[in-house]
C-alpha positions in Angstrom: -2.0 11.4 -19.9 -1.4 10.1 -16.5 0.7 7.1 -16.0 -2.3 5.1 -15.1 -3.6 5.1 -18.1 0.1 4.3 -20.2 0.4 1.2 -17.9 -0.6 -2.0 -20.1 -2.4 -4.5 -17.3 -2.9 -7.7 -18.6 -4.9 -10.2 -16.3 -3.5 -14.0 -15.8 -5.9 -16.9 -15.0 -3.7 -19.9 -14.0 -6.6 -22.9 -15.0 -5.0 -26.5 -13.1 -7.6 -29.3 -14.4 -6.6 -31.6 -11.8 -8.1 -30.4 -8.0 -7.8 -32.6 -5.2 -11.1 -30.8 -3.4 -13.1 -31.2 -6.7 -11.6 -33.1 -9.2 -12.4 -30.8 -12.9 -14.5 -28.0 -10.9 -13.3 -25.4 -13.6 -15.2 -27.6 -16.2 -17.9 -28.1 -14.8 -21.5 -26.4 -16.0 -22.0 -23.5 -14.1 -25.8 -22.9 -15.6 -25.3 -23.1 -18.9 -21.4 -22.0 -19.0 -18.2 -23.7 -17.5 -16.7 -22.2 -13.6 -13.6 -21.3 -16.2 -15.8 -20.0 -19.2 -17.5 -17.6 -16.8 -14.5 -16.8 -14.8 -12.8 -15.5 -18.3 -15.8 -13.6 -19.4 -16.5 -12.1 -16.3 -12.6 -10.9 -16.3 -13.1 -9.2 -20.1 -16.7 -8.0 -19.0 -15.1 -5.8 -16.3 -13.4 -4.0 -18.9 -10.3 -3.5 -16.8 -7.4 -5.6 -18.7 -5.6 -4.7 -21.7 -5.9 -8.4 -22.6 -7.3 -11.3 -20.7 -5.4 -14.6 -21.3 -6.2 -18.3 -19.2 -2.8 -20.3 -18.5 -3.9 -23.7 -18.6 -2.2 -27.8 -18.6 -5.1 -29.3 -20.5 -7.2 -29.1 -23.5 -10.3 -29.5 -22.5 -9.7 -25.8 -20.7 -8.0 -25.0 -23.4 -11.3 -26.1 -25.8 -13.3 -24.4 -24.0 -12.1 -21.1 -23.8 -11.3 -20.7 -27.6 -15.4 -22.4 -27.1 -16.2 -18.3 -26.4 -13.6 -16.6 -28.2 -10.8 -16.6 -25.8 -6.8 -16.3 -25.4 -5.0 -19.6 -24.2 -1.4 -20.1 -23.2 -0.4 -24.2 -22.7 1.6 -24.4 -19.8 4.8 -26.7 -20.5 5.1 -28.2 -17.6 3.2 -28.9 -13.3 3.7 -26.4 -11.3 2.9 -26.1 -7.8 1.3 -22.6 -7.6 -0.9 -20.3 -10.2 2.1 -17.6 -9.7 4.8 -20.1 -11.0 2.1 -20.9 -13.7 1.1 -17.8 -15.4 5.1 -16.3 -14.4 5.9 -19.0 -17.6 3.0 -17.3 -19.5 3.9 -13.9 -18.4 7.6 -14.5 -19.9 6.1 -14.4 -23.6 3.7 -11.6 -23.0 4.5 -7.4 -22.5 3.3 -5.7 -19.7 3.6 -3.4 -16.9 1.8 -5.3 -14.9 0.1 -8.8 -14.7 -2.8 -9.8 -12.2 -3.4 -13.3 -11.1 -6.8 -13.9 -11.3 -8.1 -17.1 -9.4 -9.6 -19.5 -12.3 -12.2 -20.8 -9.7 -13.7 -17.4 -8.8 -16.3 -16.8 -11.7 -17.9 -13.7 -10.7 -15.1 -11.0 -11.2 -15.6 -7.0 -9.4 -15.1 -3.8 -11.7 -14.3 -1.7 -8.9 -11.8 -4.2 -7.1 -10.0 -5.0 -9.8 -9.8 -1.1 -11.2 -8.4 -0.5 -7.6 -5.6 -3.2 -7.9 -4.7 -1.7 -10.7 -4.4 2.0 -9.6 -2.3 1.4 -6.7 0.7 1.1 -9.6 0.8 4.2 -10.1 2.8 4.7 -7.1 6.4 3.6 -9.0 7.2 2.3 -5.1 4.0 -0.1 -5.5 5.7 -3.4 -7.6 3.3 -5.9 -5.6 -0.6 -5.2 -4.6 -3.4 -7.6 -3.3 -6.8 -7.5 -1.9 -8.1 -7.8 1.6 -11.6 -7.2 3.2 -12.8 -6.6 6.8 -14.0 -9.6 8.8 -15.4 -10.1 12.1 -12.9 -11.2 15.4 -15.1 -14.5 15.1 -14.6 -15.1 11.5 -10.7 -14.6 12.3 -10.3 -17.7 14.1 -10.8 -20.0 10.8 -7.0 -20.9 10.0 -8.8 -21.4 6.4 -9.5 -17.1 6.4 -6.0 -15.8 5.6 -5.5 -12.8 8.3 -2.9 -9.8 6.8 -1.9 -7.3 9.3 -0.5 -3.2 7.7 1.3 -1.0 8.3 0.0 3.0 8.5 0.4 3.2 4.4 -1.6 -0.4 3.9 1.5 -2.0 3.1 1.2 -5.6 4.5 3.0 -6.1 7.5 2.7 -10.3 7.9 0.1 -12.8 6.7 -1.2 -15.8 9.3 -3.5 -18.1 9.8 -3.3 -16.9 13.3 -5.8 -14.7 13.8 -3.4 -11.3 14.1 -3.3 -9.0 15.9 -3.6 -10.7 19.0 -5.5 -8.8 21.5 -4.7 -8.4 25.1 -7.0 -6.6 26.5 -10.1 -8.7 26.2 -13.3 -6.8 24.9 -11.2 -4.1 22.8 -13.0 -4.4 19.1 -10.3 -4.2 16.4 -10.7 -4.2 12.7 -9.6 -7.9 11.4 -8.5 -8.0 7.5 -8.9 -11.4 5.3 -6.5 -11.8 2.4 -8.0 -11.8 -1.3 -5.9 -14.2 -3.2 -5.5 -12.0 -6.1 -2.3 -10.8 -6.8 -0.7 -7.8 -9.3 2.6 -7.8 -9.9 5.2 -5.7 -11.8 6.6 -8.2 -14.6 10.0 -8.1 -13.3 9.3 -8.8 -9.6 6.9 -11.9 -10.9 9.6 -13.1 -13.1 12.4 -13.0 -10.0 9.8 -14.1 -7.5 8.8 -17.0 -9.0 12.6 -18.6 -9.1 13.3 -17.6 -5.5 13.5 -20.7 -3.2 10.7 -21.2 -0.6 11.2 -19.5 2.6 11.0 -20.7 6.1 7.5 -18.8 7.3 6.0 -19.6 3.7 6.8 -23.5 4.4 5.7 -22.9 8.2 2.5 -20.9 7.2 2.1 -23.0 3.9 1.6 -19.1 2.4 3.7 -18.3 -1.0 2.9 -14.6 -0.4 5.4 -15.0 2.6 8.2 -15.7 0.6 8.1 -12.1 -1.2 7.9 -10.2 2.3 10.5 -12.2 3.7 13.0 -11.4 0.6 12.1 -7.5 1.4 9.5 -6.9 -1.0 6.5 -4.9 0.2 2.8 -5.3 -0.5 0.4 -3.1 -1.1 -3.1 -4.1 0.1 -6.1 -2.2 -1.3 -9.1 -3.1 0.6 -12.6 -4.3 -1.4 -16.3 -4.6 0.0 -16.6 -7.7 -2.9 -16.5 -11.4 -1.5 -15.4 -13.5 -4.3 -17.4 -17.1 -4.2 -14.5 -19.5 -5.0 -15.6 -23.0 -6.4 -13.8 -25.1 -4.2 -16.5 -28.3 -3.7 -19.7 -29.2 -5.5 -21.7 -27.3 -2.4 -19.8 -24.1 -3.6 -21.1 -25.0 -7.4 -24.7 -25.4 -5.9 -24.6 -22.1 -4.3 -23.1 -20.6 -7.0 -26.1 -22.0 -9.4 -28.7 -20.9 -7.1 -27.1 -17.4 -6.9 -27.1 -16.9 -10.4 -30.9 -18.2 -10.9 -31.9 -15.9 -8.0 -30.3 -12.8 -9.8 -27.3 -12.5 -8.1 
């Protein structure tokens, strides 16, 4: 048996009911089921996760997703990120590895997620994230996360610059968007999470900055899937008419 299939990979989805943006998106009817109902069963659909488990501050989360047969774990306190969130959760759970899966993103990839996964078997590998390519013009949005590797796709820096800057006007260069789904090795999301914030995570307003700057390397495994994130109630309305058109 290879060591890919002894690793135990349970998937985290941090559910915050308060959202400046969109105040109780992840309640909200997403035809016929919730943003966080579908996010969950989308996650179990994908067959990927050892156990699937929604890290929530409120009941009404918490109601619906025991609503559809579903794991919940209370959060005990506010927390300013989903990694500090599901790092409490992670604390009473055993695992090789945990992924953060984004409670807003209800429409979860087999392949991506079975690629995150993989990467672990590399016992260098104890942090891994998505990316996928984007155009120069797309790279100018400070919103589009840009992530910059080195020659074994281990993540170099994160802006919201677009990097690498290019000096010779009309060169074409491959531009990579960060995916803000995250795997981590239990005890490097356990230490992670207590570390103080760092000066290019405050400048950059990035957390994933804080693990490069403390000398911890991430692996970034490239996808072709563009997650719709439910970030405003035009993002619910293009999710609905997505759905009814077939996907």
């Amino acid at each position: 048996m290879t060591e890919k299939h002894q690793l135990k990979s349970i998937a985290l989805i941090p559910a915050r009911y308060a959202s400046t943006r969109f105040p109780a998106k992840l309640v909200q009817d997403l035809s016929g089921l919730s943003v966080i109902q579908r996010t969950y069963l989308s996650t179990v659909e994908t067959g990927v996760f050892d156990q699937v488990v929604v890290v929530t501050d409120h009941e009404a989360i918490a109601e619906q997703i025991k609503a559809v047969g579903g794991e919940v774990f209370f959060s005990t306190k506010a927390y300013e990120s989903g990694s500090d969130r599901i790092a409490e959760a992670a604390q009473h759970l055993e695992a090789d590895i945990f992924v953060n899966v984004q409670g807003d993103e209800p429409f979860q990839d087999k392949d991506s997620l079975e690629n995150l996964n993989a990467v672990f078997t590399d016992p260098e590998v104890r942090v891994a994230s998505m990316m996928f390519a984007i155009t120069a013009a797309e790279a100018q949005n400070p919103n589009a996360v840009k992530v910059v590797l080195d020659k074994d796709n281990f993540a170099l820096y994160f802006s919201r610059s677009p990097i690498p800057y290019i000096r010779e006007k009309g060169e074409e260069i491959p531009y990579w968007k960060h995916v803000g789904v995250y795997a981590y090795r239990k005890s490097i999301l356990l230490e992670f999470t207590q570390w103080p914030k760092s000066f290019l995570e405050q400048t950059e307003m990035l957390e994933q900055l804080r693990l490069l700057e403390n000398g911890i390397r991430i692996k970034m495994v490239p996808t072709a899937h563009q997650a719709i994130a439910i970030d405003t109630k035009e993002d619910l309305e293009k999710a609905v008419r997505w759905m009814e058109e077939g996907r």
